[in-house]
C-alpha positions in Angstrom: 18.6 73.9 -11.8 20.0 72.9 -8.0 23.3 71.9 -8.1 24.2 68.9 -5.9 27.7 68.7 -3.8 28.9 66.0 -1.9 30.1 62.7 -2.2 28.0 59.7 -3.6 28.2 55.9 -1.3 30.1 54.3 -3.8 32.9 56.9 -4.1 33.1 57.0 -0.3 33.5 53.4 -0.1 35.9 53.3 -3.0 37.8 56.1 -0.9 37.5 54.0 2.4 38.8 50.2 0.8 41.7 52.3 -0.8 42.7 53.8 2.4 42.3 50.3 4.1 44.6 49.1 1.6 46.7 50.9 2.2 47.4 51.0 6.2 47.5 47.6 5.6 50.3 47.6 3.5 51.7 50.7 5.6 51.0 49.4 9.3 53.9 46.3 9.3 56.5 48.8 8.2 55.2 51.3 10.9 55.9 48.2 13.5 59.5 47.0 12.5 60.6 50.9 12.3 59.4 51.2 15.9 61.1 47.9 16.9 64.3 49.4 14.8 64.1 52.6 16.9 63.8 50.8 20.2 66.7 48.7 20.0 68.4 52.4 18.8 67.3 53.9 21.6 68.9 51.0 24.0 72.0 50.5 22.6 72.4 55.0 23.2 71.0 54.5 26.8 73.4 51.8 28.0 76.5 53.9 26.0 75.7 57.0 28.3 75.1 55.4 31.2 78.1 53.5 30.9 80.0 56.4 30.1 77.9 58.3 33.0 79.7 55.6 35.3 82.7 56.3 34.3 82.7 60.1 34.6 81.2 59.9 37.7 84.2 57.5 39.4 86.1 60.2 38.0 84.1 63.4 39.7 83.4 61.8 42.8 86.6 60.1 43.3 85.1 56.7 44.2 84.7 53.5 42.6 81.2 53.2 40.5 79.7 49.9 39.4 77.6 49.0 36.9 75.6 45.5 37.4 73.5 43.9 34.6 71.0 42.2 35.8 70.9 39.8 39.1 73.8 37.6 39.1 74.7 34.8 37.6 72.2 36.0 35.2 74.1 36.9 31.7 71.7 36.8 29.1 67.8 38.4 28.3 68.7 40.8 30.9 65.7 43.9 31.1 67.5 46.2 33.7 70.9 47.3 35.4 72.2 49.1 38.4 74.7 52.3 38.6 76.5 52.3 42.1 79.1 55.0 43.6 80.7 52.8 46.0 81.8 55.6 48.3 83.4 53.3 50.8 85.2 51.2 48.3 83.5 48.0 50.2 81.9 46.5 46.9 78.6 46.3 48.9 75.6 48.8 48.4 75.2 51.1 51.8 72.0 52.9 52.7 74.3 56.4 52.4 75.0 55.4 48.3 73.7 56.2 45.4 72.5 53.3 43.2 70.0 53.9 40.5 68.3 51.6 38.5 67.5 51.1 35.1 65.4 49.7 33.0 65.4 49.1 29.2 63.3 50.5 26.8 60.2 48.3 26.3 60.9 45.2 24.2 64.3 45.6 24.1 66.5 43.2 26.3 70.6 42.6 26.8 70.8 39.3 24.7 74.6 38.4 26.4 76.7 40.1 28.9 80.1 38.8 28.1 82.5 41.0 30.6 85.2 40.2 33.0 83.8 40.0 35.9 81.2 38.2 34.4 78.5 40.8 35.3 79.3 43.7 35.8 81.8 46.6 35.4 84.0 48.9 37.5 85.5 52.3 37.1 88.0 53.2 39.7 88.6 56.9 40.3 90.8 57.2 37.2 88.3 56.4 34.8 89.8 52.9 34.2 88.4 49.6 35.2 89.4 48.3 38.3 89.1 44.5 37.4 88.5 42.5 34.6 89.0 43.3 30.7 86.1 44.9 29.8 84.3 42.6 27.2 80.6 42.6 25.6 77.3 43.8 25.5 74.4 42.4 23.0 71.5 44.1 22.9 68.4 42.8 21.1 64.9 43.9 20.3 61.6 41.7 20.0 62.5 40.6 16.5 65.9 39.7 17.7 67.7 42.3 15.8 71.0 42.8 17.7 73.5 45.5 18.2 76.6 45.7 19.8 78.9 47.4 22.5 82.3 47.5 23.7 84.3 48.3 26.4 87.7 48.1 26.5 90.3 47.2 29.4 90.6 51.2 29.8 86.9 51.4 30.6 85.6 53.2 27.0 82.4 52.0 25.7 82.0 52.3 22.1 80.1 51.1 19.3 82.2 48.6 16.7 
């Protein structure tokens, strides 16, 4: 008597439709949890770089701006600029350091709302050097949104 292992076609099948059912059901979930942890993952990037600014005018002694986007622009902005104005000239010299960033993908800055309109700067206290601090929307593809702060004393936080 031969004894026969394995699986028969219609139990593999069975096993394949049930597993097809469900990543179906699994795969949307997968999608908006990505999409959840992008927009996450923004709103702690433009905290620490913000932050980053302000330590730095602090350590170096020098004004440091931070720039969203390309002016006027104020809304669906993708990318910003960190600059340690050495010279305290408000322009960008070929001896400074500006880096750019760029948002995680599908992620975006909804609405600047600061004052100056776009952009902020630490003098080398740690405090803003004009304007009132305001602002910043961040959104994701699904147009979830989160929030950040800054205050006239140049803290970023989350509300």
């Amino acid at each position: 008597m031969s004894e026969t292992r394995g699986f028969s076609l219609i139990e593999l099948l069975t096993t394949l439709t049930i597993m097809g059912i469900v990543l179906a059901i699994a795969l949307p979930s997968f999608g908006h949890f990505r999409d959840s942890m992008s927009l996450k993952r923004a709103n702690a990037q433009v905290l620490q770089d913000v932050r980053r600014a302000r330590q730095l005018a602090i350590t170096r002694r020098a004004p440091v701006v931070v720039r969203f986007g390309t002016p006027p622009t104020t809304t669906n902005i993708t990318s910003y600029t960190i600059h340690v104005d050495t010279n305290s000239d408000r322009l960008v010299q070929s001896s400074e350091t500006v880096t750019m960033h760029n948002l995680p993908s599908s992620t975006r800055l909804s609405s600047v709302n600061l004052s100056p309109v776009d952009s902020l700067t630490f003098d080398f206290s740690g405090l803003l050097l004009t304007g009132t601090g305001g602002r910043i929307v961040i959104a994701n593809r699904l147009d979830l949104r989160d929030t950040l702060l800054v205050s006239a004393a140049g803290v970023c936080f989350e509300p």
